[in-house]
Legacy VTK file of the C-alpha trace (Angstrom):
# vtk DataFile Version 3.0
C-alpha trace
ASCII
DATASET POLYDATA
POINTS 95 float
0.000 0.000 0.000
1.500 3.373 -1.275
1.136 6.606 1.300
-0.795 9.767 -0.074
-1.070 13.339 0.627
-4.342 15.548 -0.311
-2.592 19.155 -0.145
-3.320 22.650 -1.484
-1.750 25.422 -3.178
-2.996 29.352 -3.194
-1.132 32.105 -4.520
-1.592 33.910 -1.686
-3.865 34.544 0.950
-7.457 34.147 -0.014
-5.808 33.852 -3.178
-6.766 31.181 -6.035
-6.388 28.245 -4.490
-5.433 24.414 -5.968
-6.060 21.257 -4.712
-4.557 18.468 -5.408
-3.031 14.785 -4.476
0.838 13.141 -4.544
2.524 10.396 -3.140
5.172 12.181 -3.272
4.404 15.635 -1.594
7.834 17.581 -1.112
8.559 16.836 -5.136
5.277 17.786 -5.899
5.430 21.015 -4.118
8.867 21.873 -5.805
7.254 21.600 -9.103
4.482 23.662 -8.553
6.757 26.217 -7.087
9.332 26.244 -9.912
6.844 25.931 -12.195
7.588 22.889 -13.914
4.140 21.801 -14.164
2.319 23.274 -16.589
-1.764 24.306 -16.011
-3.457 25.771 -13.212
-0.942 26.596 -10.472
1.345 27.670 -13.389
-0.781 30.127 -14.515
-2.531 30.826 -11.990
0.784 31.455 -9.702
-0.479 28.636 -6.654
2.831 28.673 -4.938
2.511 28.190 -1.137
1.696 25.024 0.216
-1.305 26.291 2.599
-2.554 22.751 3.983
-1.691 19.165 3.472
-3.212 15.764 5.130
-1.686 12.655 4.720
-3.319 9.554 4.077
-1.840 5.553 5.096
-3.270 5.234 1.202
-3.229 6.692 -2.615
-6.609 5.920 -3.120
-8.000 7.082 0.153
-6.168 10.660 -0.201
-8.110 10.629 -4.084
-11.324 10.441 -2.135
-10.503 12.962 0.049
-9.301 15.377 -2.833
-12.267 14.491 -4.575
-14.611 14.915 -1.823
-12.997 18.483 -0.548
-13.088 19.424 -4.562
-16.921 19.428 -3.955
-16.582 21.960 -1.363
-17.569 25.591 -1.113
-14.677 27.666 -1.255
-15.741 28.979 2.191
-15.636 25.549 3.874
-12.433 25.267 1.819
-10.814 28.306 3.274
-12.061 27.105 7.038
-10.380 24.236 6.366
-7.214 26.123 6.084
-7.254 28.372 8.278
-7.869 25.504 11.177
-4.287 24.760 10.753
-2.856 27.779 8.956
-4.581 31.134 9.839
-2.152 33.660 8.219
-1.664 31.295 5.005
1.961 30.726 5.327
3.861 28.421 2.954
4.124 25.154 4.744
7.378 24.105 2.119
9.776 24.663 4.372
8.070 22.626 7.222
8.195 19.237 5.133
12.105 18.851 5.709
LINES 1 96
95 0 1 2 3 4 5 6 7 8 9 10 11 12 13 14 15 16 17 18 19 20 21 22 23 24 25 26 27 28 29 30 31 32 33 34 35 36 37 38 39 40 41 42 43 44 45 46 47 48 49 50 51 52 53 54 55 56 57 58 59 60 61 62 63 64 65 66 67 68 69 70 71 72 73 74 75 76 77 78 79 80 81 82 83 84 85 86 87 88 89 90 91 92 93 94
């Protein structure tokens, strides 16, 4: 069973916000950062890591994602703010 993390991205606070889902969350991160992946957080500049959750499985964080996806952007926001009130990028806290 492979480990998954439902996370998301904003470009700042109460910014446009991404969510997404990695198995891999630290190289996921980086990319969205640097920009190497192109789409939303590329264009729409979703750098800091706001929130993350990790899951014992893949397929459970996909529900999750899925499920939050389906959110109103309020709950979405309480969501981070629960954890993260001022928005600050979490990156540096994953090493």
């Amino acid at each position: 069973m492979k480990s998954g993390f439902v996370y998301i991205m904003a470009s700042r606070k109460n910014g446009t916000i991404y969510i997404g889902v990695t198995s891999d969350l630290t190289k996921r991160v980086y990319e969205h950062r640097e920009g190497l992946i192109a789409g939303f957080t590329k264009q729409f500049g979703c750098k800091l890591l706001v929130w993350f959750e990790m899951f014992d499985d893949v397929q459970e964080a996909r529900r999750r994602e899925l499920q939050i996806k389906e959110w109103k952007r309020s709950w979405k926001i309480r969501l981070i703010e629960e954890r993260n009130l001022d928005w600050g990028d979490l990156y540096p806290t994953l090493f």
